[in-house]
N, C-alpha and C positions, 0 to 999 in steps of 0.2 A: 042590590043596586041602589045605587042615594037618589035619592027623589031630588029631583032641581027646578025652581019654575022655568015659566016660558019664557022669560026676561033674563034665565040665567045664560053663562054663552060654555056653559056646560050643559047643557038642557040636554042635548039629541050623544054628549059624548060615552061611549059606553066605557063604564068606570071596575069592570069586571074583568079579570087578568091574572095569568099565574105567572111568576115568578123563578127563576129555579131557584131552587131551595141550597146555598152552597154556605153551609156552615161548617168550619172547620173541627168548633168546640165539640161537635156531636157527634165526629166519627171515630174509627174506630183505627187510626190511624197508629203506627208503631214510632217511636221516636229515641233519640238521644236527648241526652242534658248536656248544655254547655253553660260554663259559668263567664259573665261579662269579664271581659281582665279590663286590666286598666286604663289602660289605652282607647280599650273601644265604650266607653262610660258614652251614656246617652246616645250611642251610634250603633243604632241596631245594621245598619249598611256594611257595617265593618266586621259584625258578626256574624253577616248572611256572609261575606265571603269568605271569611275564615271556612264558614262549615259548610257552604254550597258552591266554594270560588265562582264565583257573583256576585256583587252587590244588590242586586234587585229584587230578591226572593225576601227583603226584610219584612215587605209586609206581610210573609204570610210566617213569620216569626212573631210580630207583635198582634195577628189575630191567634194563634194557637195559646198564645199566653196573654191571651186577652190586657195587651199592650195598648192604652188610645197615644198616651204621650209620650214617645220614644225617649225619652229623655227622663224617665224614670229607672230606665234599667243599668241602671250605675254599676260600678266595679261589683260583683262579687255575687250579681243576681242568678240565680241559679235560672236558664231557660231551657225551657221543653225545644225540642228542635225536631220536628216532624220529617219523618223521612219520602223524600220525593220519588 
């Protein structure tokens, strides 16, 4: 626990807390490879529905292939695709 003084106005807040631990990179998850076509270049959205018909599951495409900036995965990336 972090020590705060008496003037802090975190003094009395308890700063101790778990988390749940939901990392995708560290399990043991089975998957396909899709490769970006051309069309869908920097639109990971486009790739989630091609292989999940959904747009919205992208983000758990760009954590599996530890993606920060969608817009890296240009024509021809070869992406891991976690099966849900």
């Amino acid at each position: 626990m972090a020590e705060y003084s008496q003037t802090s106005r975190y003094y009395n807040v308890d700063t101790e807390f778990d988390l749940p631990q939901m990392n995708l990179l560290n399990t043991n998850y089975s998957y396909d490879t899709a490769t970006v076509l051309a069309s869908e270049s920097g639109r990971l959205d486009l790739v989630s529905l091609r292989m999940y018909n959904t747009p919205v599951n992208w983000w758990i495409i760009a954590q599996f292939n530890s993606i920060i900036n969608p817009e890296t995965a240009v024509a021809g990336t070869v992406l891991k695709i976690p099966r849900l």
